[in-house]
C-alpha positions as CSV (number, residue, x, y, z in Angstrom):
1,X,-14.6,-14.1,-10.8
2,X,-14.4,-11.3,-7.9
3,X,-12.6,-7.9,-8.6
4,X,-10.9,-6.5,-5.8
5,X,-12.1,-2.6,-5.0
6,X,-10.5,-1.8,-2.2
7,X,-8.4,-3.1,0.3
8,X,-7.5,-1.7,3.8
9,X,-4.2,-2.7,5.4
10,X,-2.3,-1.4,8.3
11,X,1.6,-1.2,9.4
12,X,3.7,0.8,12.0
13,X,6.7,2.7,11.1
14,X,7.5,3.7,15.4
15,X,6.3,3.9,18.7
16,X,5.2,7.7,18.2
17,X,5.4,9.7,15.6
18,X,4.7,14.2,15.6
19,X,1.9,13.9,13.3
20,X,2.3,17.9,13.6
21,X,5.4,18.2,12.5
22,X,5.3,15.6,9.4
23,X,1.7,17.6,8.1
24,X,4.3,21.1,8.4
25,X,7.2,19.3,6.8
26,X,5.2,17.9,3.8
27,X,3.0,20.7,3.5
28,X,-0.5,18.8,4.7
29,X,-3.4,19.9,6.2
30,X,-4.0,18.3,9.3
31,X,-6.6,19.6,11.8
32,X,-6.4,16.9,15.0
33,X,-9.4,18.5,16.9
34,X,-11.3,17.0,14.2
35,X,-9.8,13.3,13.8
36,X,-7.0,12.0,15.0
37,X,-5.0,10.7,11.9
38,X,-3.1,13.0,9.5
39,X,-4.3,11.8,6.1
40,X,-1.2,11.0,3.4
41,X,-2.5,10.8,-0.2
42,X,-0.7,8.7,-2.7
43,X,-1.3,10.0,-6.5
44,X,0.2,6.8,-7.8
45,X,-1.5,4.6,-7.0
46,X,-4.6,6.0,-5.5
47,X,-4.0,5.5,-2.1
48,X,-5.2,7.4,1.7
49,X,-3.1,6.6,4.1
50,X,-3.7,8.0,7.7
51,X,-1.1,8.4,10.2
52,X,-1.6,8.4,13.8
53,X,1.0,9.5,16.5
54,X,0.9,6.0,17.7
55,X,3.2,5.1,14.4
56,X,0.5,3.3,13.2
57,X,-0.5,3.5,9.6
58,X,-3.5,2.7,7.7
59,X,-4.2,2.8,4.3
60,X,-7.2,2.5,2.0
61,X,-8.4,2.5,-1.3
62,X,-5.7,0.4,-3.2
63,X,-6.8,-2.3,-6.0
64,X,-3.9,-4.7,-5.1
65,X,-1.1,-5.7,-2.7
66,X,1.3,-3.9,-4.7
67,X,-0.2,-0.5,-4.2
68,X,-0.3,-1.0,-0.3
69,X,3.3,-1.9,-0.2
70,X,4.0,1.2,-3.3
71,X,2.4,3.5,-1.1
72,X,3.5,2.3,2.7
73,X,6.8,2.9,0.9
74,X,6.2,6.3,-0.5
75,X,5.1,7.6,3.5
76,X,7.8,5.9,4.7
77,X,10.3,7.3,2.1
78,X,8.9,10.9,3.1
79,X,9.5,10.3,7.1
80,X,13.1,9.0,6.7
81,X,14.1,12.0,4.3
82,X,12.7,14.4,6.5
83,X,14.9,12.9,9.8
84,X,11.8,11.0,11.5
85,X,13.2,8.3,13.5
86,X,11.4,5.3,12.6
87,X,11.6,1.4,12.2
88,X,14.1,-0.9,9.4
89,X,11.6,-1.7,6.9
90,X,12.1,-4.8,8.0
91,X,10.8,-4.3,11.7
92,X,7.1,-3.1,10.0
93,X,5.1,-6.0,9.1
94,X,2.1,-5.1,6.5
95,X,-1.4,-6.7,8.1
96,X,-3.9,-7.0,5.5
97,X,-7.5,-6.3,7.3
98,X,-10.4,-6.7,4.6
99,X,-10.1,-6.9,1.0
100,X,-13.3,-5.6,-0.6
101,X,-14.4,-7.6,-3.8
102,X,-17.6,-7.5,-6.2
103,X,-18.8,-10.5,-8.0
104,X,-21.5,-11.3,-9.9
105,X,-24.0,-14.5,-9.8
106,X,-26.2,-13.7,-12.5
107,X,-24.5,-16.6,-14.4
108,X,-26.3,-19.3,-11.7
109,X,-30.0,-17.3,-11.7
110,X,-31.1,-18.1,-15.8
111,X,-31.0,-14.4,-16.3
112,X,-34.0,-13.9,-13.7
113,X,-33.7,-11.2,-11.0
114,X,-33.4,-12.6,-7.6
115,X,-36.7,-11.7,-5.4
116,X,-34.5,-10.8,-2.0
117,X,-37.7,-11.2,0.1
118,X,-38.0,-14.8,-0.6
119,X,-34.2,-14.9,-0.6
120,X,-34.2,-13.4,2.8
121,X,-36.7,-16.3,4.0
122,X,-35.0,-19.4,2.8
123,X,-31.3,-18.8,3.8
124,X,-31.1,-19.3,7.5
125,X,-32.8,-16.0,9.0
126,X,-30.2,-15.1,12.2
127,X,-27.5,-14.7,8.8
128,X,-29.5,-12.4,6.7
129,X,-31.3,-8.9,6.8
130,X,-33.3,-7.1,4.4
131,X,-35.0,-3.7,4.3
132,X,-35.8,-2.4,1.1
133,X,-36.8,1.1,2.5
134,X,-33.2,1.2,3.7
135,X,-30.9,-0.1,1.6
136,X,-31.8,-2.1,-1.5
137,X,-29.6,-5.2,-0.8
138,X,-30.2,-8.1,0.9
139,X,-26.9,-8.4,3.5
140,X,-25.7,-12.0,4.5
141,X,-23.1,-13.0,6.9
142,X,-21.3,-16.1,5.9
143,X,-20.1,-18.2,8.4
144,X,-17.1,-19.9,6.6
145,X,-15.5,-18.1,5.5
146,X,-16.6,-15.3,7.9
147,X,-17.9,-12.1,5.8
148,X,-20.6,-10.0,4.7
149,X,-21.9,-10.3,1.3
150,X,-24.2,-7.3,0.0
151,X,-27.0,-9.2,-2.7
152,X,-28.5,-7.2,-4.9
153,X,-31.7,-8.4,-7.0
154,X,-29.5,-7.5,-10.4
155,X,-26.9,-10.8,-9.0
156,X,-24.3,-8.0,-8.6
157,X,-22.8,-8.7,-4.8
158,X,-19.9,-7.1,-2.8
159,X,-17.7,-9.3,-0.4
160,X,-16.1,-7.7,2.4
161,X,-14.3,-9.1,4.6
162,X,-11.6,-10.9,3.7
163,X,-8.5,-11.3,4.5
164,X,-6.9,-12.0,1.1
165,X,-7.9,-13.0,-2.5
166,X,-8.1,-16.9,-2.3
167,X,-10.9,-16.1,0.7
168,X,-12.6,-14.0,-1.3
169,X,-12.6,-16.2,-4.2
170,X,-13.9,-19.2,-2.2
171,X,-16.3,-16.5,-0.3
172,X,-17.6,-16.3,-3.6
173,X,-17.9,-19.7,-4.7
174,X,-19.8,-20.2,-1.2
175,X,-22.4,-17.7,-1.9
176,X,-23.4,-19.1,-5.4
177,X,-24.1,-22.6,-3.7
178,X,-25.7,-21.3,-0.8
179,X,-28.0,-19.4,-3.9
180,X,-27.9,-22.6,-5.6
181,X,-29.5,-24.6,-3.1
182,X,-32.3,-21.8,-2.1
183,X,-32.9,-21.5,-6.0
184,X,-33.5,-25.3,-6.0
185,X,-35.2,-25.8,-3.0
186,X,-37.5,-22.8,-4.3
187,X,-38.3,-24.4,-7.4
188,X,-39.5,-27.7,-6.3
């Protein structure tokens, strides 16, 4: 079962927007020589949301679909009480960009710990890279569904990529035949 831990999405509440003046009005710290989005924090739910003067929005961190819409909301409830001429709500369509998920495929290894270097040899080798000195997962790009999976020698993996919850649930199911297969093939 994958548990979403992050997802990024993205909306527009205008054409432009005075970045400036929204960080004065709601008392933000916003220093544009050094990025060029004003960064919105949500306490409830945890959410980062940065604002650009293009109107576009982006925000990060949320758990579920929910807390992107709860805290597009919450910025967008700020701009219109402070006089910023933006969009109907229902001009500003919500684009869900990659949902992040971890899963784990212990449950398919007979509680062995997966040896990513042969791993990395018998799935096909233009999909996978592995350097332990680097970074101590093995990283595979899945073709269908396209993402990245992150495999660690524990089972634990992280999906990213998807572009909603049923992907990511079938990403997963994808990755544990793929393992299957090389765990089978291994053994005879």
């Amino acid at each position: 079962m994958v548990n979403i831990v992050n997802i990024v999405a993205s909306t527009r509440y205008s054409n432009f927007i005075d970045v400036n003046e929204v960080a004065d009005l709601l008392d933000i710290d916003y220093e544009q020589e050094q990025f060029p989005g004003m960064v919105y924090r949500v306490k409830t739910p945890k959410v980062c949301i940065l604002l650009f003067r293009s109107g576009k929005a982006v925000a990060t961190g949320a758990k579920t679909i929910e807390d992107i819409h709860t805290a597009f909301k919450q910025l967008r409830n700020d701009l219109v009480s402070n006089d910023f001429d933006i969009w109907s709500e229902g001009d500003c369509d919500i684009v869900m960009h990659n949902i992040v998920t971890t899963c784990d495929i212990s449950d398919i290894m007979d509680n062995n710990k997966l040896n990513l270097s042969n791993l990395m040899i018998r799935l096909p080798f233009e999909k996978t890279e592995y350097e332990p000195e680097q970074f101590p997962g093995l990283i595979y790009r899945g073709s269908e569904p396209q993402v990245v999976y992150l495999i660690f020698s524990s089972g634990r993996c992280v999906i990213t990529g998807s572009k909603d919850f049923d992907e990511a649930e079938y990403a997963e199911q994808v990755l544990k035949q793929d393992i299957k297969e090389v765990l089978f093939d291994y053994s005879v």
